[in-house]
C-alpha positions in Angstrom: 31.4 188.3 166.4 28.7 185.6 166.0 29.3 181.6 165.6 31.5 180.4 162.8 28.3 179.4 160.6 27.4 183.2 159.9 29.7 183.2 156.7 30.5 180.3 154.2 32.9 181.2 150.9 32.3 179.0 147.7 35.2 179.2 145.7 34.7 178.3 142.1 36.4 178.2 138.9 37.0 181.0 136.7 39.1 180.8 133.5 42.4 178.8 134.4 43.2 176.4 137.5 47.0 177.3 137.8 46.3 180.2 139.7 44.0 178.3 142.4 47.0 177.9 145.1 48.1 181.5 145.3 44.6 182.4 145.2 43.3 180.1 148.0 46.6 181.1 149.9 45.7 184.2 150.3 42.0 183.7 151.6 43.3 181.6 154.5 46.7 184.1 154.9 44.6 187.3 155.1 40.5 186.4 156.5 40.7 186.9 160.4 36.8 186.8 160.1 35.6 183.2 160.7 34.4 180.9 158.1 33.3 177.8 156.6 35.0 177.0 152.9 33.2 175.3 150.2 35.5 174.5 147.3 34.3 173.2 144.0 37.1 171.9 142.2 35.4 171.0 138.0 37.7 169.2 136.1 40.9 170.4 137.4 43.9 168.6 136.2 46.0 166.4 138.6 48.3 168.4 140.2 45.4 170.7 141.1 43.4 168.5 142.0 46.1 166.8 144.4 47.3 170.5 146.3 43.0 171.1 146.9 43.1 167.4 148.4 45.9 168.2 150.4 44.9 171.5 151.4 41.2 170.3 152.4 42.6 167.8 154.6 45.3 170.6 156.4 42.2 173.0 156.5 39.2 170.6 157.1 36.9 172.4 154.1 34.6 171.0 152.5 35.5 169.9 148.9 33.6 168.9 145.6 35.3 167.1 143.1 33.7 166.4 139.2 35.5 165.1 136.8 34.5 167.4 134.0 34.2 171.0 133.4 31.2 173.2 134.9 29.9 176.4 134.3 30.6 179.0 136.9 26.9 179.2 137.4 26.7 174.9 137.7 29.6 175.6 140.2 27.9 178.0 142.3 24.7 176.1 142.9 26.6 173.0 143.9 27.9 175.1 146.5 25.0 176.7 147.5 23.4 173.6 148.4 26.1 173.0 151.0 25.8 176.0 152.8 23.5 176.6 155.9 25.1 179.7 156.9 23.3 183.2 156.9 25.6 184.5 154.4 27.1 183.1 151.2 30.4 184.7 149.3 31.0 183.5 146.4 35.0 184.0 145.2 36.6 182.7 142.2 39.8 181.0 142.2 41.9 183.6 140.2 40.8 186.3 142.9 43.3 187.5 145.9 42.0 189.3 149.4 43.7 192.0 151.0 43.3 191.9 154.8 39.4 192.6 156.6 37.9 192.2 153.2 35.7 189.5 154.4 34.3 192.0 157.7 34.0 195.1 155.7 31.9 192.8 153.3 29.5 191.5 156.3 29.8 194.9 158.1 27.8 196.3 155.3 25.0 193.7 154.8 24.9 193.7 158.7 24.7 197.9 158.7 22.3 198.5 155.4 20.0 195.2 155.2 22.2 194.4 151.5 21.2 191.2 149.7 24.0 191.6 147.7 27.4 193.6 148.8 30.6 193.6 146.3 34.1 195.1 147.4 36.0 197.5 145.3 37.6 195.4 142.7 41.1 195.5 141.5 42.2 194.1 138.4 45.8 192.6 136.7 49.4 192.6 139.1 48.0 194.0 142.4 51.0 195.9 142.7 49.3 198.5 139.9 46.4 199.1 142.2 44.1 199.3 138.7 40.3 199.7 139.4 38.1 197.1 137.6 34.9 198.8 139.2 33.5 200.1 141.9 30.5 199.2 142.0 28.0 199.6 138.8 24.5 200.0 137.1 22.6 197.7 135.3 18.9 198.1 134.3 17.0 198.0 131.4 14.5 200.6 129.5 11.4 200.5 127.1 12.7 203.1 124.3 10.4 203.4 120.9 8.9 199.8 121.9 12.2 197.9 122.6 13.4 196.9 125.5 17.6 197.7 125.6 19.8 196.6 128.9 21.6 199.5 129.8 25.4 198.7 132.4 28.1 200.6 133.9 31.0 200.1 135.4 32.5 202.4 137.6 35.6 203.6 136.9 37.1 200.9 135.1 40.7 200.7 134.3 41.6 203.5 136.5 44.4 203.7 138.7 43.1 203.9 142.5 45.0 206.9 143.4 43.7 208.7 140.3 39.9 208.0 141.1 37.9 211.4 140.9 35.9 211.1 143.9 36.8 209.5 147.0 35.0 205.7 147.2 33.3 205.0 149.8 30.0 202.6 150.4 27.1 203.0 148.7 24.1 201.6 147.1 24.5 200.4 143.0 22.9 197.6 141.0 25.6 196.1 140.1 28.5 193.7 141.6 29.9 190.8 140.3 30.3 187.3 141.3 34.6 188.0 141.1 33.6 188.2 144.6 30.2 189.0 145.9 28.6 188.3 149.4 24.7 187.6 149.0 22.0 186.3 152.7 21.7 182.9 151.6 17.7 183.6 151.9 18.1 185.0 148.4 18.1 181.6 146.9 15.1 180.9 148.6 13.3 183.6 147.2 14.9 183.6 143.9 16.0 180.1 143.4 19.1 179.1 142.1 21.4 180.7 139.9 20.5 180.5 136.4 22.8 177.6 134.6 21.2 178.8 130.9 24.5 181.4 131.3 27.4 179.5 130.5 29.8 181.9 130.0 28.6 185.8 130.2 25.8 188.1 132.0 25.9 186.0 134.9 26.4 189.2 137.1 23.8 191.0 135.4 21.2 188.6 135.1 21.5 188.1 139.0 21.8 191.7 139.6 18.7 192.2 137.6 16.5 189.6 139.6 17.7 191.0 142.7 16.5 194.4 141.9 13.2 193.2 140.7 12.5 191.6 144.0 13.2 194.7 145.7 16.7 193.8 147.3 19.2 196.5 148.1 22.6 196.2 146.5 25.6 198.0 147.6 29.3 198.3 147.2 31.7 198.5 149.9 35.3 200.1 149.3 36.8 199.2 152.8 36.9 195.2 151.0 39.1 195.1 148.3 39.7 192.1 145.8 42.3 191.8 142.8 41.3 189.7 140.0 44.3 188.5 137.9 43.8 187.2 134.7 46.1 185.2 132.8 48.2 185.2 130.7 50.3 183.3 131.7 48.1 179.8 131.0 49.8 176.5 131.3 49.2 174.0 128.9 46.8 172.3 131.2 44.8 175.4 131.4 44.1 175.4 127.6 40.8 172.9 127.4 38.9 174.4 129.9 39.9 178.1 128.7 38.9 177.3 125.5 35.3 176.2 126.8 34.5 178.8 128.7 35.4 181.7 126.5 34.2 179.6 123.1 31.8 180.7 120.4 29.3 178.3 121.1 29.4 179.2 125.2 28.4 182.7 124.5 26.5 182.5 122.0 24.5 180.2 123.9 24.4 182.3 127.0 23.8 185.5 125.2 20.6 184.1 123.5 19.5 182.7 126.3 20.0 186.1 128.6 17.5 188.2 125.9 15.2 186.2 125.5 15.0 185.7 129.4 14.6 189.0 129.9 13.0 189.8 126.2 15.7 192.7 125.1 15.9 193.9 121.7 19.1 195.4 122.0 22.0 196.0 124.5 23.8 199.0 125.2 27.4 199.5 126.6 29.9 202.3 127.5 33.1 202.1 125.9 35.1 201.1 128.8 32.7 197.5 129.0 34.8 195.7 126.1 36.3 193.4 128.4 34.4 190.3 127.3 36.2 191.7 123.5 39.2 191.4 125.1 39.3 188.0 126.8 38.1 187.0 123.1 41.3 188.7 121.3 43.5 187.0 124.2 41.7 183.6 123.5 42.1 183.9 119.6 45.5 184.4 120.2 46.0 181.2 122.2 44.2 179.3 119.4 47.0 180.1 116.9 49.4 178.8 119.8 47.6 175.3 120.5 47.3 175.3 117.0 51.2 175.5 116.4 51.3 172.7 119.9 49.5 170.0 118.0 51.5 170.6 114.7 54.8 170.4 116.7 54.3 168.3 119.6 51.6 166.2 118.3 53.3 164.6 115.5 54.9 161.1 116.9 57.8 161.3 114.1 59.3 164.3 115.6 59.5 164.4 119.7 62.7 166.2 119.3 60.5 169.4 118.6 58.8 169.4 121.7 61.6 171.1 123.9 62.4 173.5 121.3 58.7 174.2 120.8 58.1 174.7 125.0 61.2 176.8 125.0 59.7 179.1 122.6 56.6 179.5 124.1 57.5 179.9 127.8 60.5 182.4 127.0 59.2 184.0 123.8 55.8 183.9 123.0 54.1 184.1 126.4 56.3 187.3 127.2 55.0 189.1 124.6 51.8 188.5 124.8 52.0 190.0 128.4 53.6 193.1 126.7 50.7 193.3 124.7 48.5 193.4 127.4 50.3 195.4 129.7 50.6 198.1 126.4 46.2 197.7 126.3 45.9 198.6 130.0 48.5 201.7 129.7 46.0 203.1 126.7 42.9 201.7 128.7 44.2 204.0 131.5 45.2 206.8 129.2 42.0 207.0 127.9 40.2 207.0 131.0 41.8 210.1 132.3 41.3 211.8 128.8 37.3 211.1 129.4 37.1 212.1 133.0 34.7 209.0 133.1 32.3 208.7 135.7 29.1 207.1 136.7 
């Protein structure tokens, strides 16, 4: 179409790094549109990091390397300032691509002037086709003198073939950085991303500032992306889950995002309690590396360790995925009952 500069994808951390092969995998199995790759690799562990040194040298992308862990909005601006290229997509590395994702994506900024264009998002095994949204709202209003931040999501945790109306692009305010394709001029107006949000409201907050400098948003259907969130987690997962969903991460971000934007209150539908969710999961996985530094931690019995490994790979990790899998089933139930909608 043009020359290979007109796109660059930043992939950047999301929640996990064992997932960062099959997800990168699929970029370069199923993109026939031409790119540049910008990969910022924060703290992975070793056997991650040696595959995305291997893998940059087969592919020739470009690769950033720290040592310690980044926020997803640190992560994002380091790739930023490597990319030249009219437009910028910014995937993370639990994310996999079906086939002409990438042109339906630039199709649409190309066709409707977009700043911003998301593709319908899928969420969990892709083979259950589950809708995390379709696009969304997010704006705030003055009500009795406070300001309250208003989102939706459309249609979340919906199968696709049950969606009521038939998707198709349009203009929202509200995609998320999952994937999202922004004009790289955006960060000239706007500056870079805002690395006060460690942990949450990243989406909105950018959403937000794009609306307020006019910018058209839209969602485009015809790209489809499937996020898939753990578990499972391996062990070397744990630290840097444990930072990016803590406490002190979103307590910090939230504070941060109101006072930004001066809200008194926030308002959400009831099928917006993902973040609750995550925080469940990770609560859970705090009573497991809890019961790992009991076992395996204590030098006087390394006989444990097996056993304990054993139990958690063929025991406890199953049934946590048969706990999630029973959520989604009465996320999904629930949805029909509503005959939700945006």
């Amino acid at each position: 179409m043009r020359v290979e500069s007109l796109v660059s994808i930043v992939v950047v951390p999301h929640e996990r790094f064992s997932y960062a092969g099959r997800s990168l995998e699929s970029i370069y199995e199923r993109t026939q549109f031409p790119f540049t790759l910008v990969y910022v690799d924060a703290g992975s562990p070793s056997r991650t990091r040696a595959y995305l040194e291997a893998k940059a040298r087969q592919k020739g992308f470009r690769l950033i390397r720290t040592d310690h862990y980044l926020s997803p909005n640190q992560a994002r601006n380091l790739g930023v300032r490597q990319v030249s290229s009219e437009y910028i997509v910014f995937i993370e590395n639990d994310v996999l691509v079906e086939p002409g994702w990438l042109d339906a994506l630039v199709r649409c900024a190309e066709e409707t002037g977009a700043w911003l264009v998301g593709p319908l998002y899928l969420i969990g095994s892709p083979e259950h086709r589950i809708i995390h949204m379709a696009g969304g709202s997010v704006h705030i209003k003055e009500e009795r003198g406070k300001r309250i931040l208003y989102e939706r999501k459309r249609f979340p945790d919906t199968p696709l073939d049950d969606a009521p109306v038939p998707l198709q692009r349009e203009r929202c305010g509200l995609v998320e950085f999952h994937c999202m394709l922004a004009r790289t001029e955006v960060f000239q107006r706007l500056g870079p991303l805002d690395e006060g949000l460690l942990s949450v409201r990243e989406h909105q907050d950018f959403c937000l500032a794009v609306q307020e400098a006019g910018g058209p948003i839209f969602v485009e259907p015809n790209a489809v992306v499937t996020m898939v969130p753990p578990p499972p987690l391996a062990w070397s997962d744990f630290p840097y889950y444990m930072l990016r969903w803590s406490d002190a991460w979103a307590a910090s971000s939230l504070r941060h995002f109101h006072e930004k934007w001066n809200l008194d209150e926030e308002r959400h539908e009831p099928h917006t309690a993902w973040t609750g969710r995550r925080y469940r999961f990770l609560t859970q996985f705090r009573v497991l590396q809890r019961m790992k530094e009991l076992v395996i931690g204590r030098r006087q019995a390394p006989l444990l360790r097996p056993a304990f490994l054993f139990i958690m790979e063929s025991v406890l990790t199953p049934m946590l995925q048969m706990q999630r899998e029973a959520r989604r089933k009465r996320s999904v139930k629930r949805s029909r009952q509503s005959g939700y909608s945006s």
